[in-house]
N, C-alpha and C positions, 0 to 999 in steps of 0.2 A: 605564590599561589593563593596566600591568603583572602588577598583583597579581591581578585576575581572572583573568588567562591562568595565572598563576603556581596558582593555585586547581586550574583546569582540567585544569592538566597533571597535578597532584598526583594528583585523581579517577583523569585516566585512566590514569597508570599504576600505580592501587594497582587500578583497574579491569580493566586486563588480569592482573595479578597472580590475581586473584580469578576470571577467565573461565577460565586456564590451569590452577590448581587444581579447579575444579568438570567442568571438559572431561574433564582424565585421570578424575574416580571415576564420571562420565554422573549429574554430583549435580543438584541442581534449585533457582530461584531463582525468587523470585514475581513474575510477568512484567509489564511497562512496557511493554509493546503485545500488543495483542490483535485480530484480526480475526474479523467473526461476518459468515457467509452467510447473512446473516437470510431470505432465498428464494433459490431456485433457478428461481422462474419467470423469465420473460425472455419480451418480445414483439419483440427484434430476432432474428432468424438467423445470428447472424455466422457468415462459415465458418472462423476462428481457433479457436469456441470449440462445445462440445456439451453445456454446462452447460442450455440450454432444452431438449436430448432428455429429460431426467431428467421420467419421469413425473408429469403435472401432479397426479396422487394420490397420490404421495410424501408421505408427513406433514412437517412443519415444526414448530419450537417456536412456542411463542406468546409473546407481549410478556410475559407473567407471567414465564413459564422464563426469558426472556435475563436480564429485569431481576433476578429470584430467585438467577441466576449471580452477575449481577454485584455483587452484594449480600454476596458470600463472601468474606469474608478473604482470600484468595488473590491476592484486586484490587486490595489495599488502597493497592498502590506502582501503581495503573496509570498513565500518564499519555497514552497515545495508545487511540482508540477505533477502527478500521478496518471498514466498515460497507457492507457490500459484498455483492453478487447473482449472478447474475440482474440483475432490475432491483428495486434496493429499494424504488421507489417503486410497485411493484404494490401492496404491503402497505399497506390501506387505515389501518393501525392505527400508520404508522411514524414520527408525528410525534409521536403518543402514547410510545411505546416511546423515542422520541427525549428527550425531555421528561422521562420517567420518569430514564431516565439523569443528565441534568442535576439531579435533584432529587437523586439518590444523590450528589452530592456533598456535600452538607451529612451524609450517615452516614458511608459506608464510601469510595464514592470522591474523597477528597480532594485527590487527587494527580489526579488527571485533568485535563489542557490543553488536550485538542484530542481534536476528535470531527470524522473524515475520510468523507465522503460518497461511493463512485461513481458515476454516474449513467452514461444513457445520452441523456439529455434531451429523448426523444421524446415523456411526460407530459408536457407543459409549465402544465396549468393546478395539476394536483397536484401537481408539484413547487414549485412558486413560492409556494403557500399553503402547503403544507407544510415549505417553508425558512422562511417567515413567522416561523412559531411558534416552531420548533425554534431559532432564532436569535436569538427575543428569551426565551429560557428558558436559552439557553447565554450569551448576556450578560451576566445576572443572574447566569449561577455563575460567569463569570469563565473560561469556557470558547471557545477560538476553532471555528469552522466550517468546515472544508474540503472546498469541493465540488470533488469531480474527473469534469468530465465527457469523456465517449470522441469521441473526434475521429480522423479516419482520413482525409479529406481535404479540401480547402474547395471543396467543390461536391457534386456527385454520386457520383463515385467512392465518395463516404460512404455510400449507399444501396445500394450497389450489396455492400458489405462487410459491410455488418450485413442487410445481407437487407432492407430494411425501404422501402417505396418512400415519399419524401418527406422522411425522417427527418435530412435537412441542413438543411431550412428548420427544422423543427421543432426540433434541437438550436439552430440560430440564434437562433430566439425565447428559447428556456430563457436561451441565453446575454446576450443582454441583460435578461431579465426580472431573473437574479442581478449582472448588473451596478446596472441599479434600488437593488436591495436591498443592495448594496454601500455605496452611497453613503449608506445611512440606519445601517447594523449596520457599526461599523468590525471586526467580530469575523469579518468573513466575509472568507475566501480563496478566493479561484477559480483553477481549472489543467485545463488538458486532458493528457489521457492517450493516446496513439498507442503502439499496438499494431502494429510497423511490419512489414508482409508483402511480397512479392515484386509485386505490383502496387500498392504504395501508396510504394514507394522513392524515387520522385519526386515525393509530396505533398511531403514533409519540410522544403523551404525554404520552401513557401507556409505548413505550419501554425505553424513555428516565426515568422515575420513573422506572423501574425494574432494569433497568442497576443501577442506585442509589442504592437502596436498596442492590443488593446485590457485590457495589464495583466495578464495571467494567466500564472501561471505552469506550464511543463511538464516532463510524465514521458514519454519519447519513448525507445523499444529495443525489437529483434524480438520478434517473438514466441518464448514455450516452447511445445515440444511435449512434453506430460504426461499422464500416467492421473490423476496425482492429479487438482491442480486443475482443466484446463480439459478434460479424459478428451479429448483432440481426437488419439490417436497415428495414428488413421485418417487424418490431414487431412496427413500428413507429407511424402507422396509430391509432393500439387500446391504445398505452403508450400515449398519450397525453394527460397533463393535460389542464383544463380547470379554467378559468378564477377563479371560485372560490376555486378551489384547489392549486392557484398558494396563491392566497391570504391567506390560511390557512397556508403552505408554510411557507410564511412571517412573519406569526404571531408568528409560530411556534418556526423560529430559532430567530426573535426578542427578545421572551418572554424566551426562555430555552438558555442562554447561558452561554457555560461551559469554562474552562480554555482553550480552545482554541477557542476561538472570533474569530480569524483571519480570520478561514475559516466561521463562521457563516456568517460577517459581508460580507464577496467575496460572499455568496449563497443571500444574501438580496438584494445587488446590483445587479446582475447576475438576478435574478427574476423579479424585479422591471424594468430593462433597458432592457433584453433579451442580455447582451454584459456579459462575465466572463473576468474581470481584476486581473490579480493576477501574478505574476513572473513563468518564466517555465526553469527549465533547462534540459529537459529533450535531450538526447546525449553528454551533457558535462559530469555529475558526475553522470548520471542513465542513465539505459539501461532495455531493456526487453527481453525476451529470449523464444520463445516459446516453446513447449514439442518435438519440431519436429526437433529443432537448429535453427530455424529461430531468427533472430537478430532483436528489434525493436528497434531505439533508441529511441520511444514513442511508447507505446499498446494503445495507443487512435487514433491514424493516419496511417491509411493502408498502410503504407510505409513500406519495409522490406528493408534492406541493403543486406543481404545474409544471409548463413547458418554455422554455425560455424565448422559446419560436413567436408565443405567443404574449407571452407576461417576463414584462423586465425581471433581470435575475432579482433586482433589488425590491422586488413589489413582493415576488416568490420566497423569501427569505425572511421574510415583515408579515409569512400569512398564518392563517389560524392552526396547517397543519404544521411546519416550519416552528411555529413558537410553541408548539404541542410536542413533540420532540424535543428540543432542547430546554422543556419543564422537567420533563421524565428523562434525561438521558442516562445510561446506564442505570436504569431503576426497569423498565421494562420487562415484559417476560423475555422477549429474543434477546435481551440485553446480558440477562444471565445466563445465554447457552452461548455469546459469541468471541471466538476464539483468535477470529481478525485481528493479527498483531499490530497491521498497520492503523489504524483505528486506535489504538491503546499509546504511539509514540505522536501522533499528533494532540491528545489527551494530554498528554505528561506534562507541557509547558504550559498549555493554559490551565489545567485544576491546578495544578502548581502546587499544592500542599503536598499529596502522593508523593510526587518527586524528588522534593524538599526532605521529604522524611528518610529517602534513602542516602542523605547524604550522611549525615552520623552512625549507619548501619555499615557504611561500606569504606568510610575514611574517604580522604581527598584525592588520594592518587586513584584508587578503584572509581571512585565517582566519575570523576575528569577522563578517565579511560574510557567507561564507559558512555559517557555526554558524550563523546568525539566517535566512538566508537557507532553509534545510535545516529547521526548527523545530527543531536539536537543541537551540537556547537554552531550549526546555522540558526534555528530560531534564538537562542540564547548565547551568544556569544562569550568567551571565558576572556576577555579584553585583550 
């Protein structure tokens, strides 16, 4: 085990070396994760989020465009896909678009590991035929599958947060239908995701015991409130937690902590101070993409660079606002209220120090448990 850590270390600190020179000039590096809002429709209401106001005649790219994207040099180092709505599986064409992707590995994405699903798991018959495909097409390329579907609490309360009457029984089926298909596709990962708000504070211990029980792994931290991504600054007033919620909060990710600490320990700190410290890269090796071509090089900061429909990704990436973000990144005001876990494990391999540092805190085997635990044994390999 030595010599692979010994590897690791070296990466990450010629790693941070290389984040800290590109930071001070806001230079630009060809990004290893990438998120695309393939729709903006959505058939749940949640009241966290206002991504389904966005009018249903809003244009969208189509399977040609994303794949056309993804097809560019630009991609060539990609190794995470982030695939994400609305609800992606409205898009009748997404298994297709899905599939397409996986075949671009054999040109230009080579590098690609893992192609990460959200869901809301209210489709259940077209999600399950359309994980079918998509899962024995990403097997063949040697690609894993990560469904993550939204879980808010185990029962009702669930319906009652996404707007949607029924929509626990209905995530329930998805969730066993992907367990099914678990057990035949070893490439498939399952995990729920809790968006945690001021009336769901007390799901917390019930969803983190389900997720147990039945093997899935979770992404569990409050909510943001953002113009960017989720446009919800209206919802701020009634999302407020209150002193003893914040407290429970605390107790909560103190007492339940799973192989990734990292982020538990950033949400302890973060509730106790009201500051979030934690590395950001976001514009250097991640980017966001909205369903419309808009460019974000962070979905938590109302900043767009352009639209890709319009200006090469690569012109969008090289612009004033683009190297103005990744000058500031995690130094920001939204910087230090956001709680985006996924955001903090694409972060981790490029600042590279942060990461480094947890390896003497936690010894080799907790390390490596948690690298593999995290997928970062995709961007950083343990040999």
């Amino acid at each position: 085990m030595a010599h692979p850590l010994m590897q690791l270390a070296f990466r990450l600190t010629t790693n941070g070396f290389r984040f800290r020179l590109l930071r001070a000039a806001g230079g630009v590096q060809k990004p290893h994760a990438l998120s695309l809002e393939v729709t903006h429709r959505c058939i749940a209401r949640c009241v966290m989020c206002n991504i389904w106001r966005i009018p249903r005649d809003t244009p969208v790219l189509s399977a040609e465009e994303w794949l056309g994207l993804l097809d560019r040099d630009i991609f060539s180092e990609l190794v995470e896909l982030d695939v994400t709505g609305g609800e992606p599986f409205l898009r009748a064409d997404l298994a297709d678009m899905l599939t397409g992707v996986c075949d671009l590995t054999s040109r230009n994405l080579r590098s690609l590991r893992s192609i990460a699903l959200t869901t809301n798991g209210f489709l259940t018959r077209r999600a399950l035929s359309g994980t079918r495909r998509i899962l024995a097409a990403a097997q063949a390329a040697g690609i894993d599958l990560i469904l993550v579907c939204a879980m808010d609490a185990v029962g009702p309360l669930h319906d009652t947060v996404r707007g949607f009457p029924g929509g626990w029984e209905k995530l329930k089926r998805t969730l066993e239908g992907f367990t099914a298909l678990r057990r035949e596709f070893p490439n498939l990962i399952i995990g729920i995701k809790t968006t945690v708000l001021p009336t769901t504070v007390g799901e917390l211990d019930g969803i983190a015991d389900y997720a147990r029980r039945h093997g899935f792994f979770t992404i569990i931290s409050p909510l943001i409130i953002t113009e960017g991504r989720y446009r919800n600054p209206d919802r701020a007033g009634e999302l407020t937690f209150s002193a003893e919620q914040v407290r429970e909060m605390i107790r909560f990710f103190k007492s339940n902590q799973s192989q990734w600490s990292f982020h538990e320990k950033r949400l302890v700190h973060y509730l106790e101070t009201g500051r979030m410290r934690k590395p950001c890269s976001c514009g250097f090796n991640y980017c966001f993409i909205r369903s419309t071509g808009a460019l974000m090089p962070c979905p938590m900061i109302d900043a767009v660079a352009g639209n890709i429909t319009v200006t090469p990704i690569e012109t969008l990436l090289a612009s004033v606002t683009a190297r103005r973000i990744r000058r500031y990144a995690g130094r920001l005001p939204d910087c230090r209220r956001c709680t985006e876990p996924g955001l903090e494990r694409y972060s981790l391999p490029c600042e590279g120090w942060t990461y480094l540092s947890l390896l003497p805190q936690m010894g080799p085997r907790r390390f490596i448990e948690m690298h593999r635990h995290m997928g970062l044994d995709k961007h950083l390999p343990l040999g």
